[in-house]
Structure formats: C-alpha cells, structure tokens
MOPAC internal coordinates of N, CA, C and O (Angstrom, degrees):
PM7 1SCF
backbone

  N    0.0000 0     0.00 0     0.00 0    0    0    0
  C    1.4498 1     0.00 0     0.00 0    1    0    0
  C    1.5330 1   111.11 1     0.00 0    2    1    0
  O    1.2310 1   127.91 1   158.85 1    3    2    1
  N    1.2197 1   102.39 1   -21.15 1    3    2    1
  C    1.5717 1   115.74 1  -172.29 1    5    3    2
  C    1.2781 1   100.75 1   -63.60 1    6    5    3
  O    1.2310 1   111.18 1   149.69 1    7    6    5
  N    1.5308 1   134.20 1   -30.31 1    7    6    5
  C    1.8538 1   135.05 1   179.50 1    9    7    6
  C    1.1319 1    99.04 1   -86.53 1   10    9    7
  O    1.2310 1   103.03 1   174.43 1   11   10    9
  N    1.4417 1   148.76 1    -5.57 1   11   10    9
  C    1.3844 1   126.24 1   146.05 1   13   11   10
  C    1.8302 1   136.70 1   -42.32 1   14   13   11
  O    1.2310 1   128.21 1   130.37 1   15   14   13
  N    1.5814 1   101.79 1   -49.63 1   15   14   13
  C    1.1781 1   123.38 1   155.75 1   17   15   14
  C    1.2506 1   129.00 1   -55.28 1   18   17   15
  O    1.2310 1   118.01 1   158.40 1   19   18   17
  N    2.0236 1   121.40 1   -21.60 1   19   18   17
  C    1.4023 1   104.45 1   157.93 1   21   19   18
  C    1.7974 1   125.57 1   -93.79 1   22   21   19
  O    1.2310 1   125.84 1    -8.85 1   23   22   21
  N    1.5546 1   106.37 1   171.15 1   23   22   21
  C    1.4384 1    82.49 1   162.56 1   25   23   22
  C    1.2189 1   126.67 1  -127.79 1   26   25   23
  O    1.2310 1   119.70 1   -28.72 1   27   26   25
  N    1.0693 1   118.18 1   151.28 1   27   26   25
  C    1.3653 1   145.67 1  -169.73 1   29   27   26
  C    1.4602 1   137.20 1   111.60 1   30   29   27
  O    1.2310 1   108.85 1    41.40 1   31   30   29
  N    1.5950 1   138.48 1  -138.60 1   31   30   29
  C    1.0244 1    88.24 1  -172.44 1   33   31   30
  C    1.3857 1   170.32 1  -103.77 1   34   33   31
  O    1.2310 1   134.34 1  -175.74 1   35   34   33
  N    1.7765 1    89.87 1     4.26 1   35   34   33
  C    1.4839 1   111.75 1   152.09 1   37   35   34
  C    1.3117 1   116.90 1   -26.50 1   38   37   35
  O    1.2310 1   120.57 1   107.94 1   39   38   37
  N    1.5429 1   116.51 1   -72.06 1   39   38   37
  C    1.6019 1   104.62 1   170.93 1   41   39   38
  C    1.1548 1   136.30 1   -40.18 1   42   41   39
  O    1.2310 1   119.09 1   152.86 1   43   42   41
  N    1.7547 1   119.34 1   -27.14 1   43   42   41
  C    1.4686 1   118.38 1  -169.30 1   45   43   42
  C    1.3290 1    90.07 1   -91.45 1   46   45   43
  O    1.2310 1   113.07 1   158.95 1   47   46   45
  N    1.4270 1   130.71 1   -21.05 1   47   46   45
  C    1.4706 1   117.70 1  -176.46 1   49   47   46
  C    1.2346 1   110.05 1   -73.54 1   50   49   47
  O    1.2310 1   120.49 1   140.30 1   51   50   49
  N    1.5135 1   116.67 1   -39.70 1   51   50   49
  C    1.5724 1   126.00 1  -179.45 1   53   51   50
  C    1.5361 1   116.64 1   -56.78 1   54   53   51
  O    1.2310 1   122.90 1   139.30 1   55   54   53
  N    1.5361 1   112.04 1   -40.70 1   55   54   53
  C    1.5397 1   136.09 1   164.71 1   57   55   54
  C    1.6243 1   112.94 1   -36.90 1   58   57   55
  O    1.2310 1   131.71 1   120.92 1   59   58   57
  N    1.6029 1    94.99 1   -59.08 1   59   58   57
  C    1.7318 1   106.02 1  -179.74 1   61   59   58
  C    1.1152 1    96.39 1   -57.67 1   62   61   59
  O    1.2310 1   117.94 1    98.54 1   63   62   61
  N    1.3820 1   121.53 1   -81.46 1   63   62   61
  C    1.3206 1   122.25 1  -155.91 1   65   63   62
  C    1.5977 1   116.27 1   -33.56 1   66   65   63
  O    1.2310 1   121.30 1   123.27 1   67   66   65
  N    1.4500 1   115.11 1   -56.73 1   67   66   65
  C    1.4714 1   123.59 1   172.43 1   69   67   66
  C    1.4798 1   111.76 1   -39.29 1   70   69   67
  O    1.2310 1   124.85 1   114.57 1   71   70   69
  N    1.1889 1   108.29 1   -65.43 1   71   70   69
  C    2.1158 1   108.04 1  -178.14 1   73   71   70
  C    1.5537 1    88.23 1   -58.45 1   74   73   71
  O    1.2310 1   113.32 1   117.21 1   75   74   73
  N    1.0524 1   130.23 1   -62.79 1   75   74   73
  C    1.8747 1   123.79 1  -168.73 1   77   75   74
  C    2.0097 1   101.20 1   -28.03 1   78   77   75
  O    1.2310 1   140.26 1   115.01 1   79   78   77
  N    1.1038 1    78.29 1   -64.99 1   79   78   77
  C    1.4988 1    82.76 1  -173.13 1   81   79   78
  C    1.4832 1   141.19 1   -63.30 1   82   81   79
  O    1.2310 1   134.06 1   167.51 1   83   82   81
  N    2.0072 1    90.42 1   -12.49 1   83   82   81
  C    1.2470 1   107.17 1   167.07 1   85   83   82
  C    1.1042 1   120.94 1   -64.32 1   86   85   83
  O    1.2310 1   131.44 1   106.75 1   87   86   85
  N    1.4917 1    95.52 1   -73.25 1   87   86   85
  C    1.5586 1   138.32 1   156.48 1   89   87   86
  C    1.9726 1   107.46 1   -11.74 1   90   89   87
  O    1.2310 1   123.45 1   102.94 1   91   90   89
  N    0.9894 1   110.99 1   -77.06 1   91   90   89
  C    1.3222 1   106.92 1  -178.27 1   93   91   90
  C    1.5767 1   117.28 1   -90.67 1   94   93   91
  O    1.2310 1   110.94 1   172.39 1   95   94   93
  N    0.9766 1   134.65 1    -7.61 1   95   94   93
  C    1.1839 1   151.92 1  -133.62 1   97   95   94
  C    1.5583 1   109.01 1  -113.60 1   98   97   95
  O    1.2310 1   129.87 1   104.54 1   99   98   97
  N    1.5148 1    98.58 1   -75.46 1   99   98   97
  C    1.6949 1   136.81 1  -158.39 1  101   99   98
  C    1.4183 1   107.29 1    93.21 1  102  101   99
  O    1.2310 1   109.95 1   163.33 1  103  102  101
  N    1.0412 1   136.47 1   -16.67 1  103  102  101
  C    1.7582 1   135.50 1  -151.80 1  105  103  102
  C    1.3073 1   106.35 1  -157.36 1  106  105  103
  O    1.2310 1   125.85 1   -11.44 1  107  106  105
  N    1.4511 1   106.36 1   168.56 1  107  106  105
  C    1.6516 1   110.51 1   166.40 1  109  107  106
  C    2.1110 1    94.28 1  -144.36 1  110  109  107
  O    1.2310 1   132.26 1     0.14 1  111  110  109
  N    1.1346 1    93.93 1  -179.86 1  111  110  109
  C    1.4619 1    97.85 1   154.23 1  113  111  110
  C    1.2463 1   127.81 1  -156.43 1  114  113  111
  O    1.2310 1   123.31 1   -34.08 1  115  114  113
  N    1.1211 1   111.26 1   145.92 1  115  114  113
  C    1.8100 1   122.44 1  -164.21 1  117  115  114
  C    1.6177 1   100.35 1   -70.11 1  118  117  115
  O    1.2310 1   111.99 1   -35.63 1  119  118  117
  N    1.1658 1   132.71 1   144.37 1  119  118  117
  C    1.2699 1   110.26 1   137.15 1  121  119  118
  C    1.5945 1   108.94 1  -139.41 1  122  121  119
  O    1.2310 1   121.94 1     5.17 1  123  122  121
  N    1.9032 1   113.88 1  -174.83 1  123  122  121
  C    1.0778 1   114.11 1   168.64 1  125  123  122
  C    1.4989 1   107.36 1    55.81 1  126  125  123
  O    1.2310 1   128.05 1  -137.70 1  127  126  125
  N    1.9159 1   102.11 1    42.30 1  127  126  125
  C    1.6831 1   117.06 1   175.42 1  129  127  126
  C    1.2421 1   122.01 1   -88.46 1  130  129  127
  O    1.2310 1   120.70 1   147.10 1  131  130  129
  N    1.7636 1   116.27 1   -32.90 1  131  130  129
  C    1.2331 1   151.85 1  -165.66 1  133  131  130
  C    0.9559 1   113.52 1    71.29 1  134  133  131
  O    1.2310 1   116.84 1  -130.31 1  135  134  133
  N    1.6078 1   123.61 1    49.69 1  135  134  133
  C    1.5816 1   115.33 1   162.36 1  137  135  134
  C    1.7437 1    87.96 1   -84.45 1  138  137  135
  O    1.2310 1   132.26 1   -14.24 1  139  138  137
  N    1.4840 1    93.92 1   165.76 1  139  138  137
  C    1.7343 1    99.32 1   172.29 1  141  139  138
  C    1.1424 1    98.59 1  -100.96 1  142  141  139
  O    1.2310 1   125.61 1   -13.29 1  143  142  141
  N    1.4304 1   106.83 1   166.71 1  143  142  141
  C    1.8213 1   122.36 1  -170.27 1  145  143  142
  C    1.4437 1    94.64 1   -74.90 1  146  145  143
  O    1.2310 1   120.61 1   134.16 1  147  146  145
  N    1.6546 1   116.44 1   -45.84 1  147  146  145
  C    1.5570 1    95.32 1  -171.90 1  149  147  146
  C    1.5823 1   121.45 1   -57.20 1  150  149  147
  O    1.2310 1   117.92 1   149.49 1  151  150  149
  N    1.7736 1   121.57 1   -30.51 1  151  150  149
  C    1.2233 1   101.92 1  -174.26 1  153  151  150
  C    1.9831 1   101.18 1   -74.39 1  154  153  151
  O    1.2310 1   121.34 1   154.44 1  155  154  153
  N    1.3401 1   115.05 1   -25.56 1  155  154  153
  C    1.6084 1    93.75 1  -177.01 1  157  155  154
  C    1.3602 1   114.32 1   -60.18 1  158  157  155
  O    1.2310 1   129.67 1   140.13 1  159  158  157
  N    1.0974 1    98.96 1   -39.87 1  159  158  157
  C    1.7568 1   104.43 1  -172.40 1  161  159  158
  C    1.6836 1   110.78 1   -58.21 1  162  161  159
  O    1.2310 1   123.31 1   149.31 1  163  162  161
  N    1.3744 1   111.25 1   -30.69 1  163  162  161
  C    1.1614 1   100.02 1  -175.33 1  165  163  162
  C    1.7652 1   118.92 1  -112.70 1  166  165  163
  O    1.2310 1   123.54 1  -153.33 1  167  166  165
  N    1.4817 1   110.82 1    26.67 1  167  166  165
  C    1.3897 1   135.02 1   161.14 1  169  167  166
  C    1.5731 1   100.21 1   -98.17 1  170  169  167
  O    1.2310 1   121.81 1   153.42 1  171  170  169
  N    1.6473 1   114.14 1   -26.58 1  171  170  169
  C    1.3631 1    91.54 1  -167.95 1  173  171  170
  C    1.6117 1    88.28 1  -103.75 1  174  173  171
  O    1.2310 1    99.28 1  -150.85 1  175  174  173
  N    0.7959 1   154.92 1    29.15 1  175  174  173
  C    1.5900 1   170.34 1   106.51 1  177  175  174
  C    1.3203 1   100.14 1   -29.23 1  178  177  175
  O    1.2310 1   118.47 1   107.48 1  179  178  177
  N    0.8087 1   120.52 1   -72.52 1  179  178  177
  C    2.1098 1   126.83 1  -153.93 1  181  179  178
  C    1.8230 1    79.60 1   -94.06 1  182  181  179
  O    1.2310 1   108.57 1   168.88 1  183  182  181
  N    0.7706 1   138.98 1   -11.12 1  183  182  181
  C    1.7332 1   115.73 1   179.98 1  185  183  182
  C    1.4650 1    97.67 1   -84.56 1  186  185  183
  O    1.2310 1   117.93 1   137.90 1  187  186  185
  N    1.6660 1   121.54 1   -42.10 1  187  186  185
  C    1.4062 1   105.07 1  -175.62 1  189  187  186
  C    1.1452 1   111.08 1   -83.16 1  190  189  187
  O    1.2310 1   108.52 1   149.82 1  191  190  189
  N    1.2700 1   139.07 1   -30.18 1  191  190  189
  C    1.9200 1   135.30 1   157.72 1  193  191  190
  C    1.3495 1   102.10 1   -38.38 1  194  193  191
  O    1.2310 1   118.54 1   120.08 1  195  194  193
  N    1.5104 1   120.39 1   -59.92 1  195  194  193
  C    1.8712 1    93.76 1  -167.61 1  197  195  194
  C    1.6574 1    98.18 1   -81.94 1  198  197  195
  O    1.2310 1   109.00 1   167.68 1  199  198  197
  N    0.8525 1   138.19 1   -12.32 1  199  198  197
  C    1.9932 1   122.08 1   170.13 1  201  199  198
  C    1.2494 1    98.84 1   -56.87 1  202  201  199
  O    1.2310 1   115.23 1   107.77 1  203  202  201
  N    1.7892 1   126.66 1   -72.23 1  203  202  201
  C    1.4003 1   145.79 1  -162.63 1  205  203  202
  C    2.0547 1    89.58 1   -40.24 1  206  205  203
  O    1.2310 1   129.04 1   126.46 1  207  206  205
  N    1.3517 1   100.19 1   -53.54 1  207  206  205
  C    1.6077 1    96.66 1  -162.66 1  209  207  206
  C    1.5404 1   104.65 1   -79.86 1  210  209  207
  O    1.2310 1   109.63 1   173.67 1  211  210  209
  N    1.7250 1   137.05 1    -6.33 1  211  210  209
  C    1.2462 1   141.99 1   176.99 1  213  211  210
  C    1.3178 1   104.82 1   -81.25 1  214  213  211
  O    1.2310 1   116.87 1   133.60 1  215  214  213
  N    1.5989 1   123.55 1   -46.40 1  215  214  213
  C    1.4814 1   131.02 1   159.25 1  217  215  214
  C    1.1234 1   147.50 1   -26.97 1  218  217  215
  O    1.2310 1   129.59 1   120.99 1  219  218  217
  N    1.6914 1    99.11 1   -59.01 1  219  218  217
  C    1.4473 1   125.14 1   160.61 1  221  219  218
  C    1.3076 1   122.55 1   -68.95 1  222  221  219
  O    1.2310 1   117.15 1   150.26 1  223  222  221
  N    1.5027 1   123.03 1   -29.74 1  223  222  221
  C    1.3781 1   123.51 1   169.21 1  225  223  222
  C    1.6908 1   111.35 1   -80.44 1  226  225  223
  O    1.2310 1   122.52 1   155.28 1  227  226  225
  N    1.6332 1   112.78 1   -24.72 1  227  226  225
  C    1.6790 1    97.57 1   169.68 1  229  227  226
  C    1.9745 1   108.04 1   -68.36 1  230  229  227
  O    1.2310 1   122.41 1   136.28 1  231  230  229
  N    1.1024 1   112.98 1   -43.72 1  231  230  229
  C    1.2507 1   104.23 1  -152.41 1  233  231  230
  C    1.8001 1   103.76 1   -83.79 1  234  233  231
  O    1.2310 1   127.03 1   173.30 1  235  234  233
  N    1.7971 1   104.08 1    -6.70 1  235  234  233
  C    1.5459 1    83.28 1   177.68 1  237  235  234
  C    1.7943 1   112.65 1   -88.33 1  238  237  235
  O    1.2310 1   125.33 1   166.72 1  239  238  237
  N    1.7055 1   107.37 1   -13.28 1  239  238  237
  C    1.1287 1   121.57 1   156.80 1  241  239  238
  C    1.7504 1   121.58 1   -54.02 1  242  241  239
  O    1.2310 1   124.66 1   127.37 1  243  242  241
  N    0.7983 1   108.66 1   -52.63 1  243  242  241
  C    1.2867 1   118.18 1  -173.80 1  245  243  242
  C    1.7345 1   119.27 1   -61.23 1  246  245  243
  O    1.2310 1   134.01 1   142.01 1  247  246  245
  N    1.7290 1    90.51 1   -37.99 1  247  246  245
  C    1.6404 1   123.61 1   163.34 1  249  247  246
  C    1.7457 1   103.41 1   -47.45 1  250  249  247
  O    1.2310 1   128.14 1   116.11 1  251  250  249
  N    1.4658 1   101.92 1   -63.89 1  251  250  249
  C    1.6850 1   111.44 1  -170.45 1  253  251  250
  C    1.4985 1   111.42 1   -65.45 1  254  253  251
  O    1.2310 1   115.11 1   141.91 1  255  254  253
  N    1.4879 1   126.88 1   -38.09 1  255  254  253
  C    1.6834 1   118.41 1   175.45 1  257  255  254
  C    1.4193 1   115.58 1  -101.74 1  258  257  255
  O    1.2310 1   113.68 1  -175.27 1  259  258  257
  N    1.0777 1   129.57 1     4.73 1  259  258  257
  C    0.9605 1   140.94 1  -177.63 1  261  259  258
  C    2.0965 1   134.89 1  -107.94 1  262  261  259
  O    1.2310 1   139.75 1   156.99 1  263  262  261
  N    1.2554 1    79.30 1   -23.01 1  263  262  261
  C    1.7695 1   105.30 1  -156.99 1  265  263  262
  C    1.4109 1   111.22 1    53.20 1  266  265  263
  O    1.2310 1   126.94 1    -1.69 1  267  266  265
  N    1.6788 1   104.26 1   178.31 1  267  266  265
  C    1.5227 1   100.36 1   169.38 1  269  267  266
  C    1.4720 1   138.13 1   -59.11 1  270  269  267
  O    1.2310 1   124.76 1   157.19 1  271  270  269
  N    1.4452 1   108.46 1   -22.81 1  271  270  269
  C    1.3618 1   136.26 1  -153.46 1  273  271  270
  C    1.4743 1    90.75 1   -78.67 1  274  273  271
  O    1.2310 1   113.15 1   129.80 1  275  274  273
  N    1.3855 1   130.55 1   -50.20 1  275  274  273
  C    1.5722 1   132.57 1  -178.28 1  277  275  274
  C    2.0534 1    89.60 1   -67.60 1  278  277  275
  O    1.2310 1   123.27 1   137.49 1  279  278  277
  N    0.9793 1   111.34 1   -42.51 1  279  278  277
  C    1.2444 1   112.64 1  -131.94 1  281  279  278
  C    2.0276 1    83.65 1   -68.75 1  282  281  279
  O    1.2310 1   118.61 1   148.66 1  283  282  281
  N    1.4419 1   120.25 1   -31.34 1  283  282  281
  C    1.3280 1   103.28 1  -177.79 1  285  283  282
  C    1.5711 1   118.56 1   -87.67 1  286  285  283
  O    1.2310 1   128.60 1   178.83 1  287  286  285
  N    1.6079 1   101.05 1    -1.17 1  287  286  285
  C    1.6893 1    96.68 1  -176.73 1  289  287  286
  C    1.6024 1    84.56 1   -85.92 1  290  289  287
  O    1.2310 1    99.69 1   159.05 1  291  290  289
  N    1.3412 1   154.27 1   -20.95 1  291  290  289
  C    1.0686 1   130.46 1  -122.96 1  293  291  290
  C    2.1921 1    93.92 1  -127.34 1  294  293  291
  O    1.2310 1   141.12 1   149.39 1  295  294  293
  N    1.1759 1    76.61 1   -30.61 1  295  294  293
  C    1.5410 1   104.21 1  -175.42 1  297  295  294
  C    2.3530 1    95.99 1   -36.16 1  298  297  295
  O    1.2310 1   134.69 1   122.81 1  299  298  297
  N    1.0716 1    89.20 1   -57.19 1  299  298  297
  C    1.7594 1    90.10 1  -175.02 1  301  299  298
  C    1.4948 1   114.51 1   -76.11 1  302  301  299
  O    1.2310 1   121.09 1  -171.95 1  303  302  301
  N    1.5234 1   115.53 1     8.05 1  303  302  301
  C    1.7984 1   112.18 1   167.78 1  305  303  302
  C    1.3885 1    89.74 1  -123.45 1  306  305  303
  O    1.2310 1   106.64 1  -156.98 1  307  306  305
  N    0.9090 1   142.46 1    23.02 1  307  306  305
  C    1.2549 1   126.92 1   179.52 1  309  307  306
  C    1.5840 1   115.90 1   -92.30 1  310  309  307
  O    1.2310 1   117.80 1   -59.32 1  311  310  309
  N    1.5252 1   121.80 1   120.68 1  311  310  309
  C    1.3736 1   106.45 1   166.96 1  313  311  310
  C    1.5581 1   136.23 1   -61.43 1  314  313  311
  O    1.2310 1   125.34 1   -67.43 1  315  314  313
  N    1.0355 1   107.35 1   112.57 1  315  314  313
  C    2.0649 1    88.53 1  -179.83 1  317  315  314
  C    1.2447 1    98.97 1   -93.83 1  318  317  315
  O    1.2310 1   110.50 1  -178.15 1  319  318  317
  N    0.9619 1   135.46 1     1.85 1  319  318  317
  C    1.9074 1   121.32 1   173.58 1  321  319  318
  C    1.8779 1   103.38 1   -55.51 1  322  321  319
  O    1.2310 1   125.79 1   -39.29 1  323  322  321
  N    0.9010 1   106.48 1   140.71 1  323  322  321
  C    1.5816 1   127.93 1   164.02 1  325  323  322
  C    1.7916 1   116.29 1  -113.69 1  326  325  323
  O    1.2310 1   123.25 1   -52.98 1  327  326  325
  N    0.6535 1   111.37 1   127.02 1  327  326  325
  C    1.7154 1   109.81 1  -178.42 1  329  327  326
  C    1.7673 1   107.37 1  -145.35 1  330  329  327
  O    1.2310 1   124.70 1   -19.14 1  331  330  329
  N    1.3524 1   108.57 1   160.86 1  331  330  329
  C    1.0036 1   112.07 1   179.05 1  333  331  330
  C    1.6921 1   107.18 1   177.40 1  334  333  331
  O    1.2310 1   123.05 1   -48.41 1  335  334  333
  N    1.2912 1   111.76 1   131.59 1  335  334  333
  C    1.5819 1   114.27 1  -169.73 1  337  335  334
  C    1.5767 1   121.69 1  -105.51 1  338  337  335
  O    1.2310 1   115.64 1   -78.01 1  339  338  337
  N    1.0940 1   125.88 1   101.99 1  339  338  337
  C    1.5792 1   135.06 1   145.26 1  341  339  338
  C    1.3332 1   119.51 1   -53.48 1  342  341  339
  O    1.2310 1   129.93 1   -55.37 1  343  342  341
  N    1.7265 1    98.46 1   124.63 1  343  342  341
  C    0.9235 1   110.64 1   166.69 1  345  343  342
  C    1.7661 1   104.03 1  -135.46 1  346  345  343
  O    1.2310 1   127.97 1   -14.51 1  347  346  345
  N    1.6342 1   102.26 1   165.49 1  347  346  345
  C    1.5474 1   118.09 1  -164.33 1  349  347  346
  C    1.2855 1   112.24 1  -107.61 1  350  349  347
  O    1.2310 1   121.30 1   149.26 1  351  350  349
  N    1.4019 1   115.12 1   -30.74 1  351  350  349
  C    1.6049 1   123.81 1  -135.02 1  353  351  350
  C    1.8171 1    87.01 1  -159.78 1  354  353  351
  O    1.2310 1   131.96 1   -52.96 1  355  354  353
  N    1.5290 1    94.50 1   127.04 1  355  354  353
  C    1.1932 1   156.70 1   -45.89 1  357  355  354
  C    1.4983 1   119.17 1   -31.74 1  358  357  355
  O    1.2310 1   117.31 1   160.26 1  359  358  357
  N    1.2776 1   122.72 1   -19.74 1  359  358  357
  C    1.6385 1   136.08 1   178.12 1  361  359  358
  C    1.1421 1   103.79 1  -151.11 1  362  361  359
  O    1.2310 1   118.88 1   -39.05 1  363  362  361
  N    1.2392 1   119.74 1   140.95 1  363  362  361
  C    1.1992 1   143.73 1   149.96 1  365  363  362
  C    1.4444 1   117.56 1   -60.46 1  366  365  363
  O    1.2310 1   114.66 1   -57.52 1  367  366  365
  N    1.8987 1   127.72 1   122.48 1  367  366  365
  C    0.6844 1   117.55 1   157.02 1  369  367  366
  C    1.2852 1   129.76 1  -106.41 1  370  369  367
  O    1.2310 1   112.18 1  -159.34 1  371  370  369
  N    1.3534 1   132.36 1    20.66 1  371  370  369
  C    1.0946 1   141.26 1  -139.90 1  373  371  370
  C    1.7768 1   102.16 1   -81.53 1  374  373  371
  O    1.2310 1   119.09 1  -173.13 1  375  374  373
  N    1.3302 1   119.35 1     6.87 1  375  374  373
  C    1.3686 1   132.43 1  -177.42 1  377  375  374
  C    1.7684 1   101.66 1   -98.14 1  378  377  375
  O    1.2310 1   125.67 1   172.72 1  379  378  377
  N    1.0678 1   106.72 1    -7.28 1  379  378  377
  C    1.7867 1   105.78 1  -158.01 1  381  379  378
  C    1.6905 1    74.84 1  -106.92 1  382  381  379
  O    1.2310 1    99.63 1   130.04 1  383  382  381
  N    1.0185 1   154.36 1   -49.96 1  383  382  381
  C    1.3857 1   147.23 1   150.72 1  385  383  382
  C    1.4315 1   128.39 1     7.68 1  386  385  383
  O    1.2310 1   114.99 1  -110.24 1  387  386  385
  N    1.6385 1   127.11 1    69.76 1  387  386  385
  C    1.2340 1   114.02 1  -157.65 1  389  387  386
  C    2.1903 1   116.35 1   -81.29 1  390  389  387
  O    1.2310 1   118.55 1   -57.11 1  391  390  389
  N    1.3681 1   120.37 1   122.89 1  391  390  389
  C    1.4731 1   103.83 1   170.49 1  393  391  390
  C    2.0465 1    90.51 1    93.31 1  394  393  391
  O    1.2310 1   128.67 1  -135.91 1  395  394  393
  N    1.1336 1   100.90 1    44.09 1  395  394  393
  C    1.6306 1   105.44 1   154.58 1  397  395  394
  C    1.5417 1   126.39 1  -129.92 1  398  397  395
  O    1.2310 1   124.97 1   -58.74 1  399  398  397
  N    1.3189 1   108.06 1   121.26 1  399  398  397
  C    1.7306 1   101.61 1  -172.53 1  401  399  398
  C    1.0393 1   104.40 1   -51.87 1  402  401  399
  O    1.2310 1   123.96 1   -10.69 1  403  402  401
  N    1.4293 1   110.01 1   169.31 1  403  402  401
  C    1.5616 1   117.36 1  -179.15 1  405  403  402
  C    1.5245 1   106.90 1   -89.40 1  406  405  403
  O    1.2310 1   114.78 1   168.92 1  407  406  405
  N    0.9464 1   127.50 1   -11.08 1  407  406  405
  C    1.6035 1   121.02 1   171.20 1  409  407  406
  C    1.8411 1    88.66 1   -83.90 1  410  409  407
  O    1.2310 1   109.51 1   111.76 1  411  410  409
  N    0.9701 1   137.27 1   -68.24 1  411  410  409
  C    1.3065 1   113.64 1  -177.31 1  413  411  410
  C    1.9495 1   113.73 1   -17.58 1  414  413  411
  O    1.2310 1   135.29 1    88.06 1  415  414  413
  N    1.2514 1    88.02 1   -91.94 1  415  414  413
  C    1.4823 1   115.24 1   168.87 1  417  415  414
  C    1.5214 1   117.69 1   -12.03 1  418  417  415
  O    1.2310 1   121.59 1   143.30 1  419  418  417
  N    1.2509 1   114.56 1   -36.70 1  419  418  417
  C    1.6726 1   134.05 1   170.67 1  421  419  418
  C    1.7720 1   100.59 1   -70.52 1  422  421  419
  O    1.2310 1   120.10 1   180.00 1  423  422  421

C-alpha cells in the first residue's frame, strides 16, 4: 500500500494490480499491515455476536407482524445479510451506527 503514496510508476502498477484483482477477483488482501491477530480475532468475534443478535431481532419481528404462517413461506426470500459501513476519514461515523456495543465501537 506503501506505492500508492508514491508517484509514478510503481503506483500505476500497484493501481492495476488492485482493479485486476477487483475486477476479476471481487477482493484483494492486505497483508504484513501490523494489525495484531488478537484485535482481528476479536472484531471478528463481536461482528458475529451483533449479526447473530441483528438476526434474531429480524425474525422475532417478523414473528410479531407477520405470524408464523407468513413467516415459513417467506423464510426462503428473505435476506439475512446485515451490513453496514464505517468510515474514519474525513469523519467518523461510527456514532450513526444503531445497536453496537461499545467495545465494538472502540
């Protein structure tokens, strides 16, 4: 990531490579960033606690206006993805984030 910040053409090669990998890919991955494993491990800890607990609150909702009877025709179109995007820079919104512990949030 560090040849992003220069210019020329290391960067444009670094550039390609990134869309390449988009592009065919969907993803890339960083490594050798220096986050430590314990904080990933334990973001990816609290990411599946608040999904598991975003889940359970759609479907007991869904339970309450719906009854069960919708709830099993509906059960196989239903999205369960939860998403939601943080960002740092230029502002942080990580306050506009509704239903995140505060150790998440840290």
């Amino acid at each position: 990531m560090e040849k992003l910040l220069q210019a020329g053409e290391e960067r444009a090669a670094t550039l390609k490579l990134i869309n390449d990998a988009c592009e065919n890919w969907g993803f890339f991955e960083i490594v050798n960033h220096g986050i430590s494993t314990e904080l990933l491990d334990s973001v990816e800890k609290m990411t599946k606690m608040h999904y598991k607990k975003t889940m359970e609150e759609r479907f007991k909702e869904m339970v309450a206006t719906k009854g069960l009877e919708a709830v099993d025709n509906e059960i196989h179109d239903m999205d369960w993805e939860t998403t939601f995007y943080l960002r740092h820079l230029p502002h942080s919104n990580i306050s506009d984030i509704p239903d995140l512990q505060q150790d998440y949030r840290h």
